[in-house]
N, C-alpha and C positions, 0 to 999 in steps of 0.2 A: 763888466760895465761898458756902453758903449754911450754914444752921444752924437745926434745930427743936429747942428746947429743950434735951437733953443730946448732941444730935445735930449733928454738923459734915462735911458734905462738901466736899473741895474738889478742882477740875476745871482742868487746863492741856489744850489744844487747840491744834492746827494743823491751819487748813482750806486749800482752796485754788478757785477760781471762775475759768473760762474761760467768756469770751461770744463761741462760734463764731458770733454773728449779733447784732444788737440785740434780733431779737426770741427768742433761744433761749442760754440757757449753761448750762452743766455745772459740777457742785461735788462736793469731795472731804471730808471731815474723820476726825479722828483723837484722840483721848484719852488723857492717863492720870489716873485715879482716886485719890483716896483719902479712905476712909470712917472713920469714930468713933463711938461711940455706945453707947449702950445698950438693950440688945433689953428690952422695958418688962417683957413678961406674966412673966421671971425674974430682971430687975434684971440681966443679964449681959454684960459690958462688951464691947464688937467691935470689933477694927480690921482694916482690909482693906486692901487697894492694890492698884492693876495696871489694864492694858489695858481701856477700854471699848470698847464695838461701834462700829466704822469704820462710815460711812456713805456710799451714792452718793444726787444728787440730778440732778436735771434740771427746766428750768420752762422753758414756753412762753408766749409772750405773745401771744396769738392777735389785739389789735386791734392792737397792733405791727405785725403779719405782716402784716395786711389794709388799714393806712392806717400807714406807716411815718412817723414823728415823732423819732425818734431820728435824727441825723445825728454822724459824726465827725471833730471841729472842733480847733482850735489851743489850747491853754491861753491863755487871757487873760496867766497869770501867768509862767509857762514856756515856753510856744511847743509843748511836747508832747504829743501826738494825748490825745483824751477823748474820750466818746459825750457828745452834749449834746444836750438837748432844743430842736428847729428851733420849738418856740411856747413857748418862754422867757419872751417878753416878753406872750404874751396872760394878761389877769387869770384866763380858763378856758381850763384845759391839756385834751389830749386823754385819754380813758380809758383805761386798762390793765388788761385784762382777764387772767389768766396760770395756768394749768392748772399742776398738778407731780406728781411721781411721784419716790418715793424710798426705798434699799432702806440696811438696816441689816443689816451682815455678827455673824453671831454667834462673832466670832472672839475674844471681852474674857470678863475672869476671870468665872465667874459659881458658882463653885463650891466658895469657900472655905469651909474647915471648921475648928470648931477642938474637937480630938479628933475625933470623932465625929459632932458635931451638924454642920449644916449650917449656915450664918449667912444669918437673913435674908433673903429677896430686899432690901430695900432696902437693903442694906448693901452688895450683890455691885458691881461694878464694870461688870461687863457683863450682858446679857440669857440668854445663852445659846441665841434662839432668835433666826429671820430676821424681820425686821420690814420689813412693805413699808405705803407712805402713798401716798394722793393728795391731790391740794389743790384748790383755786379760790380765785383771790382777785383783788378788784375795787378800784381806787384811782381818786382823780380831784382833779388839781389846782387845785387853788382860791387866784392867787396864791402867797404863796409856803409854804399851809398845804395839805397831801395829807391826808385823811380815806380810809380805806383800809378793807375788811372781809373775811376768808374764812373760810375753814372745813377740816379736812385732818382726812381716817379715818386712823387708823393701826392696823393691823391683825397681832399677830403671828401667826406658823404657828405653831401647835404647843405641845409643853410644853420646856421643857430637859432636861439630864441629870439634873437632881434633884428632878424632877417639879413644877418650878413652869411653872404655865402664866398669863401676862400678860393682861390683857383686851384687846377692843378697843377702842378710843376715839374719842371725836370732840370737835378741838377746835376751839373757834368763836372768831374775833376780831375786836374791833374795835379801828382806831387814830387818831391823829393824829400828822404829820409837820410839826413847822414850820423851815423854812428862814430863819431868824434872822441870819443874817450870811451874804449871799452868795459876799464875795470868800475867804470862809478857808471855804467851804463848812460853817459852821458849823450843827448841825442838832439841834434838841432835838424830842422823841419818847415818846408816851404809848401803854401799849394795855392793851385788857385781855382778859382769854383765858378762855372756860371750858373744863377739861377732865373729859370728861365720858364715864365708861365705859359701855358698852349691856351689859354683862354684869359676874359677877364674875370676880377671877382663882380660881384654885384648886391646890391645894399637896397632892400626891397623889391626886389625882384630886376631893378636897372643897372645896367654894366656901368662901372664906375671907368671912368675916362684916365687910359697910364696906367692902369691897376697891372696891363701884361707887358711890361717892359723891363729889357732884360735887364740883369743886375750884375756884373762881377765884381768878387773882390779876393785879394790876398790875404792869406795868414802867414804869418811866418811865427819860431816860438821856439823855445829850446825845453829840455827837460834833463834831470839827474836823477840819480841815488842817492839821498842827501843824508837817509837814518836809518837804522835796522833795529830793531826789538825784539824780544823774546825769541834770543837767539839766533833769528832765522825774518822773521817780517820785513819786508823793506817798504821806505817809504817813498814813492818816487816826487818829486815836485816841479814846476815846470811854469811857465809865462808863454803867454800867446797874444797876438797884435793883428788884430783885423783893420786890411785897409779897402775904401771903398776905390777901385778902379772906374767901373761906371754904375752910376747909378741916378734914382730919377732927380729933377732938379722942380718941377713941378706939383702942386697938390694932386694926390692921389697916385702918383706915381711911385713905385717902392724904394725904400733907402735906407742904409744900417748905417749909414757914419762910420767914424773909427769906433773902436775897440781895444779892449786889453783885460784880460782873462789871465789870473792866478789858480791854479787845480795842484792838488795834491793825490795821489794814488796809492793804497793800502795791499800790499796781497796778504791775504792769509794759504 
């Protein structure tokens, strides 16, 4: 859930992550939305709900592939298979280098109206348009602290059905991962992100004024091993906290507010 000012979104998800190889897996996710607010430029109150845009994703870990470091080992705690890192015990772990590409289906609401007007693009729930991304990003174990960086275009096609057309973007990150409790795999976690558009968006074919101004902000968030099941399942759980460092102050300019994000994670 997040919230700017008289603005509140909040977001329930199920994703899902298959690692056909150490160095390659596949990921699914899914949303439903719902939005509140008040459209500023006429003081006029919005509320929205429903389906966001599904997403596919895929990552490659190219120095995986080329010097494999990942082996699949016994839980310490369970006895149940895990991918565990075979230089565990060295103070400098090996790099991971990992390429991605990933397409957002424009299947989620993006088209509420009420009468007549149209609401908002940021109000909509979904995009309405196919959005496809590439990534790079570079990590490197330092004991039990990963300092990590990438960068990922996201790029939409097109305009939607109610002639909003999205920009493209580039976001850049930096992070830190510290592994703090290793028997509950417990892990606290810092990054910060700029998102940053190369164009404006535009709303009938006219560039909307602010729409390409940049955005950063922080997360920071910790995570555990809090349950195990069927012998072997673990269930990880975790809290996360978005904050806006800079962001627009203007109509039409982009803005996420804070945030605070509860995820839970299942392996089988």
């Amino acid at each position: 859930m997040r919230s700017s000012e008289t603005d509140v979104f909040a977001t329930a998800g199920l994703g899902l992550k298959y690692f056909a190889a150490p160095c390659f897996s596949l990921a699914a996710s899914a949303s439903f939305r719902w939005n509140d607010g008040v459209y500023k430029p006429s003081g006029r109150p919005v509320h929205t709900s429903g389906l966001g845009d599904p997403s596919l994703a895929a990552t490659f870990d190219i120095i995986e592939f080329l010097r494999p470091s990942m082996v699949v080992t016994a839980c310490p705690e369970s006895g149940g298979p895990i991918i565990s890192s075979a230089d565990d015990d060295d103070t400098l772990k090996r790099p991971h280098l990992t390429v991605s590409a990933g397409l957002a289906i424009p299947t989620g609401v993006h088209d509420v109206r009420d009468d007549t007007w149209v609401v908002s693009p940021q109000f909509q729930p979904g995009s309405g348009v196919i959005g496809i991304s590439s990534g790079l990003f570079y990590s490197q174990g330092i004991g039990p602290v990963t300092p990590a960086a990438g960068a990922v275009l996201v790029h939409p096609l097109g305009r939607n059905s109610v002639s909003f057309d999205p920009p493209t973007s580039i976001v850049v990150s930096g992070s830190l991962n510290w592994l703090f409790w290793y028997q509950r795999r417990g892990r606290l976690f810092a990054s910060v992100s700029m998102v940053s558009p190369i164009e404006k968006a535009t709303q009938n074919g006219k560039p909307l004024p602010g729409s390409d101004l940049n955005m950063v902000l922080l997360d920071t968030g910790v995570a555990f091993w809090t349950a195990t099941f069927a012998d072997w399942r673990k269930v990880i759980t975790g809290a996360m906290a978005t904050l806006p460092i800079v962001e627009g102050t203007k109509p039409g300019e982009p803005r996420n507010g804070t945030a605070v994000s509860l995820f839970a994670a299942v392996g089988f």
